[in-house]
Backbone and ligand atoms as CSV (ligand in chain L), in Angstrom:
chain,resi,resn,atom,element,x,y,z
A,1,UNK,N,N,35.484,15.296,11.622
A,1,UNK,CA,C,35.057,16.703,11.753
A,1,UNK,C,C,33.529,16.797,11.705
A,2,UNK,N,N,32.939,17.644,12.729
A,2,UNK,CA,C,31.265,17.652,12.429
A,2,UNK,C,C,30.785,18.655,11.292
A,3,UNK,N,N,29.879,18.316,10.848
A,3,UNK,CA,C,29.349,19.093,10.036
A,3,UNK,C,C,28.462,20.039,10.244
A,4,UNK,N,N,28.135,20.873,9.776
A,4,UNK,CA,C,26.636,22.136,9.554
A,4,UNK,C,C,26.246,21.351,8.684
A,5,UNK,N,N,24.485,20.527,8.361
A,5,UNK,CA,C,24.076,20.600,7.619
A,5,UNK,C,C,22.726,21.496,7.125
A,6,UNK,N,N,21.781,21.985,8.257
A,6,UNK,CA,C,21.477,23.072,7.746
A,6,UNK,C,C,20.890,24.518,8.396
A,7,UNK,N,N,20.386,25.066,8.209
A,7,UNK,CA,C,19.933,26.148,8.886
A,7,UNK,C,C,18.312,25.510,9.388
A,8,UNK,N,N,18.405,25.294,10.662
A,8,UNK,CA,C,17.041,24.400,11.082
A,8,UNK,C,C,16.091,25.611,11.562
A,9,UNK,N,N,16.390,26.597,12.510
A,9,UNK,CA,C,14.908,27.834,12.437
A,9,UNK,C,C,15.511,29.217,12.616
A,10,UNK,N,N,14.784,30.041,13.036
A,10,UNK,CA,C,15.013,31.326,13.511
A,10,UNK,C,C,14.132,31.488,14.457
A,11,UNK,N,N,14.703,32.117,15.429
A,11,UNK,CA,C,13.906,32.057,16.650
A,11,UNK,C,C,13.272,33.693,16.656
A,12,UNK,N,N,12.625,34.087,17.282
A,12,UNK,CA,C,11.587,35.652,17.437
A,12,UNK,C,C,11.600,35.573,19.248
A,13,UNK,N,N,12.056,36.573,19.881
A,13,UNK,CA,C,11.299,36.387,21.306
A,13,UNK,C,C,10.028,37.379,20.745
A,14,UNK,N,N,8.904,37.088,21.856
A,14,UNK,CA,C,7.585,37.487,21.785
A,14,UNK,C,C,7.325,38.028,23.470
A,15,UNK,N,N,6.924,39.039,23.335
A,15,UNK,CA,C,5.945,39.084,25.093
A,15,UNK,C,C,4.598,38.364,24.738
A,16,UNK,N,N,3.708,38.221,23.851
A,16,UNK,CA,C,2.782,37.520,24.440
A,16,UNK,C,C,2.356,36.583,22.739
A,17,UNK,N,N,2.426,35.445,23.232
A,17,UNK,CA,C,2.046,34.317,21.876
A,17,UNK,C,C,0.878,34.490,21.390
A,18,UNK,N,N,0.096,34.757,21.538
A,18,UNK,CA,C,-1.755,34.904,20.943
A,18,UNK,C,C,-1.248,36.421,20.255
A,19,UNK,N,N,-0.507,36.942,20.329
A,19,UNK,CA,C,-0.265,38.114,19.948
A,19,UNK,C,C,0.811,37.826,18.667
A,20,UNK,N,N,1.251,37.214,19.215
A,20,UNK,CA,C,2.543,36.804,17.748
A,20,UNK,C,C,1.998,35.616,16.865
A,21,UNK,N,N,0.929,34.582,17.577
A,21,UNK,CA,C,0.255,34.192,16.472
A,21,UNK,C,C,-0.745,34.885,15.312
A,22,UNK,N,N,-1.151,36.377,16.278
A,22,UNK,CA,C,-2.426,36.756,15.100
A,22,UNK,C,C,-1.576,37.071,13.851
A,23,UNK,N,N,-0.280,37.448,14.062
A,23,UNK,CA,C,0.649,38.028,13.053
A,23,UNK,C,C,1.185,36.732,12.381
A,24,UNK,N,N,1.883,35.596,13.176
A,24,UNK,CA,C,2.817,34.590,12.409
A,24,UNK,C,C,1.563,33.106,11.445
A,25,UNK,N,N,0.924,32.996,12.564
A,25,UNK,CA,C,0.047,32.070,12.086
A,25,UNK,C,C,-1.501,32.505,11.341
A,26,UNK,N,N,-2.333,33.459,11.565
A,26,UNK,CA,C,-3.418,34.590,10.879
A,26,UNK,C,C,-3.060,34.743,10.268
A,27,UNK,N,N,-2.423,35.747,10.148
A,27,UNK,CA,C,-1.902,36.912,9.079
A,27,UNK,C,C,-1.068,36.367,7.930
A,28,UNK,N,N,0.031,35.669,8.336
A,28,UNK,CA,C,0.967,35.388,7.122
A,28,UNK,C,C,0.328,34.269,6.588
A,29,UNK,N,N,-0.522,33.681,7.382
A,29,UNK,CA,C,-1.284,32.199,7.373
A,29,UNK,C,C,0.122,31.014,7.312
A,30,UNK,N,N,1.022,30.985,8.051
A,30,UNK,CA,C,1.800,29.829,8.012
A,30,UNK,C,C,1.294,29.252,9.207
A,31,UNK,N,N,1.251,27.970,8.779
A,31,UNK,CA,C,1.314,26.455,9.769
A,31,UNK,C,C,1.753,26.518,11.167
A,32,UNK,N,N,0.913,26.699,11.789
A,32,UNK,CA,C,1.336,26.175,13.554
A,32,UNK,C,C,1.851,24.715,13.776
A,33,UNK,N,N,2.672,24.290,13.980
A,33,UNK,CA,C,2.655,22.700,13.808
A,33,UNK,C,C,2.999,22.278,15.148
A,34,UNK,N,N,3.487,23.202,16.363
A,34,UNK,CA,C,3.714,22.817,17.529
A,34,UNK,C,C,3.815,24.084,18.393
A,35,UNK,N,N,3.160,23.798,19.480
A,35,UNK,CA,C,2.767,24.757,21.342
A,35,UNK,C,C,3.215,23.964,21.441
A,36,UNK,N,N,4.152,24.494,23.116
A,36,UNK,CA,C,4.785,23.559,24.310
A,36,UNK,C,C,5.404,24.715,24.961
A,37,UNK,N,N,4.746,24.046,26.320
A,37,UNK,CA,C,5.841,24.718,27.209
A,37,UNK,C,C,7.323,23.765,27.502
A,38,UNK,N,N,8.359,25.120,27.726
A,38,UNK,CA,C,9.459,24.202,28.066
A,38,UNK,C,C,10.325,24.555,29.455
A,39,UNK,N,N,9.910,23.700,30.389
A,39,UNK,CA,C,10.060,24.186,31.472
A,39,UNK,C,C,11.241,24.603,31.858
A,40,UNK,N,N,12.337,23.840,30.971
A,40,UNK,CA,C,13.890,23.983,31.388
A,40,UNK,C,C,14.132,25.097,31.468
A,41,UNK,N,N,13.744,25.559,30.236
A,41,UNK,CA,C,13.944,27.160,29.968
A,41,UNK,C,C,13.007,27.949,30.152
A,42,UNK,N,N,12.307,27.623,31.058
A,42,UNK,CA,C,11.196,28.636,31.455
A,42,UNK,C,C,10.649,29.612,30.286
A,43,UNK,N,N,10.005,29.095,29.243
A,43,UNK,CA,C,9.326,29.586,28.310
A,43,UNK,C,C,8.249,28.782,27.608
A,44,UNK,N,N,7.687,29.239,26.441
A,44,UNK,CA,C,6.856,27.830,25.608
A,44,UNK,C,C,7.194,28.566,24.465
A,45,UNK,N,N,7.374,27.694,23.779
A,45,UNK,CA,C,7.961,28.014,22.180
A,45,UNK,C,C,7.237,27.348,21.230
A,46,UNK,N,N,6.807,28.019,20.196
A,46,UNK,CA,C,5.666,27.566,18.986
A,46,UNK,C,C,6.551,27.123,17.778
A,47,UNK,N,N,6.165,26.155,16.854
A,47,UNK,CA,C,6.950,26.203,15.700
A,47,UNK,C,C,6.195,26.437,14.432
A,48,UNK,N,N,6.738,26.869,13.414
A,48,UNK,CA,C,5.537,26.903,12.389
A,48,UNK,C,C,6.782,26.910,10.909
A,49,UNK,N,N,6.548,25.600,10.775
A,49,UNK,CA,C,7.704,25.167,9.691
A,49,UNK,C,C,7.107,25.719,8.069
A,50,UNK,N,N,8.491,25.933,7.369
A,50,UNK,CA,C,8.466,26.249,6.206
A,50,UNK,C,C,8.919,25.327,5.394
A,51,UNK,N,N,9.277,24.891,4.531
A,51,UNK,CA,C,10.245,23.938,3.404
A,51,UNK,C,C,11.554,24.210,3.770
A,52,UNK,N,N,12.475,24.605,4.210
A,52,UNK,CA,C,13.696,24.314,4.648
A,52,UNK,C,C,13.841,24.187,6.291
A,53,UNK,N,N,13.159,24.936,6.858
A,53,UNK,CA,C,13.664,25.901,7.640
A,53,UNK,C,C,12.309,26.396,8.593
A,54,UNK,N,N,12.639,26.514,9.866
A,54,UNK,CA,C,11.094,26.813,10.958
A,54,UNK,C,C,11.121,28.328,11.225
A,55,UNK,N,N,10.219,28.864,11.602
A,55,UNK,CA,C,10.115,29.853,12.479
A,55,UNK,C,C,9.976,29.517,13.695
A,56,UNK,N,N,10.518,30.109,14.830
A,56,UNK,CA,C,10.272,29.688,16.170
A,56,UNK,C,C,9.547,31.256,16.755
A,57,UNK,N,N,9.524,30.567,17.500
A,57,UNK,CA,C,8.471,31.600,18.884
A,57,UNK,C,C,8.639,31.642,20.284
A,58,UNK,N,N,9.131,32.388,20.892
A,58,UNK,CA,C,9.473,31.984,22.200
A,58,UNK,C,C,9.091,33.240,23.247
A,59,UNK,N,N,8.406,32.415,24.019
A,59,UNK,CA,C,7.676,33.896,25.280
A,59,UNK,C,C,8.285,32.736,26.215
A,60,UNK,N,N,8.727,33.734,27.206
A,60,UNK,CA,C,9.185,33.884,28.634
A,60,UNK,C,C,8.176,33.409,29.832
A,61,UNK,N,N,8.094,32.478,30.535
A,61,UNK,CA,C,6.767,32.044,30.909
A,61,UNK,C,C,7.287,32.813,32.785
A,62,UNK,N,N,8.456,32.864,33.160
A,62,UNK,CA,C,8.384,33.807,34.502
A,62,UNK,C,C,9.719,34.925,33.697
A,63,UNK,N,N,9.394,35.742,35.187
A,63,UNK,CA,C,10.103,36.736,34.958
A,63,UNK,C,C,11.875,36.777,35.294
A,64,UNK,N,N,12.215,36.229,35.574
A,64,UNK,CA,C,13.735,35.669,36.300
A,64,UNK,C,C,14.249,35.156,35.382
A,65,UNK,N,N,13.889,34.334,34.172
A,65,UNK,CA,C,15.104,33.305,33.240
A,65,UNK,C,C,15.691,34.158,32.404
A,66,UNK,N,N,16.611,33.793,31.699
A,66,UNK,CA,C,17.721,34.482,30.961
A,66,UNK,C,C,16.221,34.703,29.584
A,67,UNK,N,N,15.461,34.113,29.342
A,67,UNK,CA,C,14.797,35.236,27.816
A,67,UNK,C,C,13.836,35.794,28.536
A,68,UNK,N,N,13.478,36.046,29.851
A,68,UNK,CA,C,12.638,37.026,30.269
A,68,UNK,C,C,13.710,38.229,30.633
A,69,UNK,N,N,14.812,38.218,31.229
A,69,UNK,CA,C,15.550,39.543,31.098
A,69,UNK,C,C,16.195,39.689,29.574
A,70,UNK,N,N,16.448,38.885,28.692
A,70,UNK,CA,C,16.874,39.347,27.497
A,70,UNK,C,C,15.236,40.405,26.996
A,71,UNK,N,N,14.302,39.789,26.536
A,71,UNK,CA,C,13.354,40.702,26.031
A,71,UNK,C,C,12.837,42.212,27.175
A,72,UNK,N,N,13.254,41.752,28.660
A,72,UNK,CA,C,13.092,43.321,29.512
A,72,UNK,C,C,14.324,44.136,28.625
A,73,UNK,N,N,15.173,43.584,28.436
A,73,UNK,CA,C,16.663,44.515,28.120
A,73,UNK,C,C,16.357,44.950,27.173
A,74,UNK,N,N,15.824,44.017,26.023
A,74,UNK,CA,C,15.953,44.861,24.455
A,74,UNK,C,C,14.960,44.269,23.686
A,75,UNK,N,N,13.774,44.196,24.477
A,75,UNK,CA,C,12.503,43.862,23.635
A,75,UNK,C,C,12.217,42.615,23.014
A,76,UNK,N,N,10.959,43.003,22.090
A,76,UNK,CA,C,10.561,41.972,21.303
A,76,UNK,C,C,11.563,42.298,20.027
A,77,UNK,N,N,11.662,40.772,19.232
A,77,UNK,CA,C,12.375,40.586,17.947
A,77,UNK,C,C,13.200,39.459,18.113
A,78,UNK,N,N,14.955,39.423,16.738
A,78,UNK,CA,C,15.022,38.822,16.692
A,78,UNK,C,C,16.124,37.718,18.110
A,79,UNK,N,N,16.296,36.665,17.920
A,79,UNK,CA,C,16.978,36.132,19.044
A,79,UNK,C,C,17.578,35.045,18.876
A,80,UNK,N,N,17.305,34.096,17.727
A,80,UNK,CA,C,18.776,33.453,17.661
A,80,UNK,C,C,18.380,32.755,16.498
A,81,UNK,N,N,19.621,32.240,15.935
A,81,UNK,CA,C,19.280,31.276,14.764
A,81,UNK,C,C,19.860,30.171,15.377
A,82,UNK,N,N,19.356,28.817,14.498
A,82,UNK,CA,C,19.735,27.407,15.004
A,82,UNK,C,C,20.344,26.891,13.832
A,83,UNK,N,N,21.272,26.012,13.563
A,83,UNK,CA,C,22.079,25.156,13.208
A,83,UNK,C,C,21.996,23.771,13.475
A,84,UNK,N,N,21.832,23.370,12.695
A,84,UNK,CA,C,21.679,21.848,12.783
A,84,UNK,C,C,22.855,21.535,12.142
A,85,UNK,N,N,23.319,20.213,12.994
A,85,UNK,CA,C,24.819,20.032,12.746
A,85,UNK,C,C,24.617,17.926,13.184
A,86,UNK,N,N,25.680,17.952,12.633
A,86,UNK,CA,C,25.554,16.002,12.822
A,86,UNK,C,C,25.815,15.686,13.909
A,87,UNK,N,N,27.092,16.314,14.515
A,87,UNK,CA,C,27.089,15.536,16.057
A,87,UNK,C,C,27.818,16.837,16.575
A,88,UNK,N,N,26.611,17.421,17.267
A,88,UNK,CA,C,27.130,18.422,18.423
A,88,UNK,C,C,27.976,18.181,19.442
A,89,UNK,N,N,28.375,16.883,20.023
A,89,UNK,CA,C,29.192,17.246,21.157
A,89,UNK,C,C,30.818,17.124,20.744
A,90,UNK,N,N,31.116,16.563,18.871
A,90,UNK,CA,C,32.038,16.930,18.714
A,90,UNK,C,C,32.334,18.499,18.401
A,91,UNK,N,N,31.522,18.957,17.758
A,91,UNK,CA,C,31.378,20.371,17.173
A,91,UNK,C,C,31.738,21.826,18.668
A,92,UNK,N,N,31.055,20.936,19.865
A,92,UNK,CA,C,31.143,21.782,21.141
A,92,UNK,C,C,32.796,21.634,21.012
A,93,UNK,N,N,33.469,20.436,20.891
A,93,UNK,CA,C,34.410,20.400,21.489
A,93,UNK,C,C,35.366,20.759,20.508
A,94,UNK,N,N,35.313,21.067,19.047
A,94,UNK,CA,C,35.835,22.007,18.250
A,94,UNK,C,C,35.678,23.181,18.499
A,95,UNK,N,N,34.592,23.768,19.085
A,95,UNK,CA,C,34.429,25.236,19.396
A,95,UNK,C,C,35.307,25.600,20.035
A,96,UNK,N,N,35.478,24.865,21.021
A,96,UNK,CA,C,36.317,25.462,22.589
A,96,UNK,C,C,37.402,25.024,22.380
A,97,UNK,N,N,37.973,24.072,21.555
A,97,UNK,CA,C,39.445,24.101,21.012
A,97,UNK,C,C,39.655,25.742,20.547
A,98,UNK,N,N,38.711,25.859,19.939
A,98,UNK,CA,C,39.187,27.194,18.674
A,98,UNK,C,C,38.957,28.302,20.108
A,99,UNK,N,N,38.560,28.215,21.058
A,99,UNK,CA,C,38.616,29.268,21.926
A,99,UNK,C,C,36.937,30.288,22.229
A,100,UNK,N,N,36.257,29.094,21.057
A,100,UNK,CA,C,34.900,30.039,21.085
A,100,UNK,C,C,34.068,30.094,22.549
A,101,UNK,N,N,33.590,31.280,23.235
A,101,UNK,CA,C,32.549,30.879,24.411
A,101,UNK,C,C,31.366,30.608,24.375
A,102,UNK,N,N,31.123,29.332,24.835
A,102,UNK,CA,C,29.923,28.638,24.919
A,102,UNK,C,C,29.272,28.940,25.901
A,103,UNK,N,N,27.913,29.097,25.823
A,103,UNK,CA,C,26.927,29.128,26.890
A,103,UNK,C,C,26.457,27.428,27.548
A,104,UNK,N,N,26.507,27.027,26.671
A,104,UNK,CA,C,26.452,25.438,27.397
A,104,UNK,C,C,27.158,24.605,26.263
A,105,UNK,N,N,28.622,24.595,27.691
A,105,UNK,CA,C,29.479,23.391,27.237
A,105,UNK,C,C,29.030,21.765,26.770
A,106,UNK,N,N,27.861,21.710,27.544
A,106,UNK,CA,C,27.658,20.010,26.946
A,106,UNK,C,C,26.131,20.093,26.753
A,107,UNK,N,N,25.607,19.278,25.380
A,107,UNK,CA,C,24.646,19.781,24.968
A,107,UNK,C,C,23.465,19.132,25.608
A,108,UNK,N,N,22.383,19.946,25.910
A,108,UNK,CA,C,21.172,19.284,26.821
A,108,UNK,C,C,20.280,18.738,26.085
A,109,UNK,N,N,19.476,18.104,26.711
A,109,UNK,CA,C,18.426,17.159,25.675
A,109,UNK,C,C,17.238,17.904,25.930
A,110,UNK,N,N,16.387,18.091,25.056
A,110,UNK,CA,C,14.912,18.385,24.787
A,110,UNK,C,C,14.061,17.374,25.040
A,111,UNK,N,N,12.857,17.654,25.285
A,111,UNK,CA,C,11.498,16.816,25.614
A,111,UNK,C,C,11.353,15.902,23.963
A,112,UNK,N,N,11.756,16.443,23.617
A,112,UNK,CA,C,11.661,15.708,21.727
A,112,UNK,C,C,12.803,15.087,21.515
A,113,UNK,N,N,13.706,14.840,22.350
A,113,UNK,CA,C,14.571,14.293,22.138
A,113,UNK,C,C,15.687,14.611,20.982
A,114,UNK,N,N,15.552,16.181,20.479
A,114,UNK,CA,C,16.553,16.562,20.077
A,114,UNK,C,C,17.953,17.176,21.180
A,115,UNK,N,N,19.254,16.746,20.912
A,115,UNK,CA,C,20.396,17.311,21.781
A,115,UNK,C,C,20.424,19.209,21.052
A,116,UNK,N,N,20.678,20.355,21.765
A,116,UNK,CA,C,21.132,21.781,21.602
A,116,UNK,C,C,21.816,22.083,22.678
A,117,UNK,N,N,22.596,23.294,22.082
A,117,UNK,CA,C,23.637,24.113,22.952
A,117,UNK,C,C,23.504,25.255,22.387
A,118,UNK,N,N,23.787,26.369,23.083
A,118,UNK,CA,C,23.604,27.509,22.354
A,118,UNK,C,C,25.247,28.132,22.396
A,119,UNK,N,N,25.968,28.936,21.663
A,119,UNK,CA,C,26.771,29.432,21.591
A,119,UNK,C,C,26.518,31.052,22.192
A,120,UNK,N,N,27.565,31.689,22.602
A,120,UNK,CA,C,27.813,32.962,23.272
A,120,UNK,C,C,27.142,33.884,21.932
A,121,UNK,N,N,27.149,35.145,22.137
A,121,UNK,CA,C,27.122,36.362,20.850
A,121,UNK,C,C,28.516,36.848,21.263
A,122,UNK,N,N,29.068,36.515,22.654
A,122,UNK,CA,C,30.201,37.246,21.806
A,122,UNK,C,C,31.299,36.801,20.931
A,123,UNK,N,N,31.272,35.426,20.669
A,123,UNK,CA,C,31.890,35.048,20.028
A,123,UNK,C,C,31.104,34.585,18.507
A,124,UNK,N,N,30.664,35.259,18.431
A,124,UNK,CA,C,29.496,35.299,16.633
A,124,UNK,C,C,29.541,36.515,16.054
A,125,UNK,N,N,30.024,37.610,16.503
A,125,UNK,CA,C,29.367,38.546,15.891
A,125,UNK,C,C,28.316,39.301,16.204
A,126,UNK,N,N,27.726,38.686,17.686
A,126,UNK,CA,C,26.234,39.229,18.396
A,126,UNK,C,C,25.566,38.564,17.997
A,127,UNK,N,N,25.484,37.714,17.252
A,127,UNK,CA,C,23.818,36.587,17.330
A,127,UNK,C,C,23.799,35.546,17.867
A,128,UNK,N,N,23.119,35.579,18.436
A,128,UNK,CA,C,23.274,34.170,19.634
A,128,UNK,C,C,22.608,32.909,18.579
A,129,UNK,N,N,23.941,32.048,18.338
A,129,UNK,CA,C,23.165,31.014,17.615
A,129,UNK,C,C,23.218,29.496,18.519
A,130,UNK,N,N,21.876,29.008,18.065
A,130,UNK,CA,C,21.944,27.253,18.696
A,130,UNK,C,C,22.691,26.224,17.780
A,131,UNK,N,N,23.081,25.279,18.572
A,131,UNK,CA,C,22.847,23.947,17.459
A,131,UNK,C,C,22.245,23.112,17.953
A,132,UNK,N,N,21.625,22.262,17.331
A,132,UNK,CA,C,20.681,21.060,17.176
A,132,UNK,C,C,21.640,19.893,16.682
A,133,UNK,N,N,21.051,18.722,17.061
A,133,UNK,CA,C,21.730,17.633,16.645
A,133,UNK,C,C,20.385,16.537,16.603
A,134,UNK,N,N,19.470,16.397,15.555
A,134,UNK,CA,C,18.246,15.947,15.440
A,134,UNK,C,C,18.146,13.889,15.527
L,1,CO,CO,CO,15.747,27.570,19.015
């Protein structure tokens, strides 16, 4: 059986990052520890880790991908939490036993070489959560 072991970030969509840094990284003064664009997903996402747990950041780099019409639809805020789990592609395939809808059935790889999948909201409760498999 796979496990959850922990709550790895919370994600924020942003319209514009120099704008969500004067607030996340200025203001609160937490740690920038990573910029990148990510082309897959047509965005660049910032991280700025805490002791358990990251904040993420994510602006929409064109106007066409699924988080540039999510933030046209319903703004800036929050947008998903992540899960870190031991081995996601058993965990996918517990999901969809249990009937849950996945947004991506098999999990894709990152430039960092972490594996994620994100799960539906409608099968959460409305929060669109990821998992990670680090
Ligand atoms: Co994320």
């Amino acid at each position: 059986m796979p496990n959850i072991k922990a709550l790895n970030h919370v994600a924020v969509v942003v319209a514009d990052m120099n704008q969500a840094l004067a607030f996340w990284r200025d203001a609160l003064g937490m740690e920038l520890s990573e910029l990148r664009n990510v082309p897959a997903e047509q965005s660049q996402i910032a991280f700025l880790p805490l002791a358990g747990a990251e904040v993420e950041l994510v602006m929409p780099t064109t106007d066409d991908s699924g988080i540039a019409k999510y933030l046209a639809k319903r703004g800036q805020g929050m947008h998903h939490l992540c899960l870190e789990v031991d081995d996601i592609a058993a965990m996918l395939a517990q999901l969809k036993a249990k009937g849950v809808r996945l947004i991506n059935e098999e999990p894709r790889l990152a430039d960092d070489g972490k594996r994620y999948a994100f799960i539906h909201p409608e099968s959460t409760g409305g929060v669109l959560v990821e998992l990670y498999q680090i």
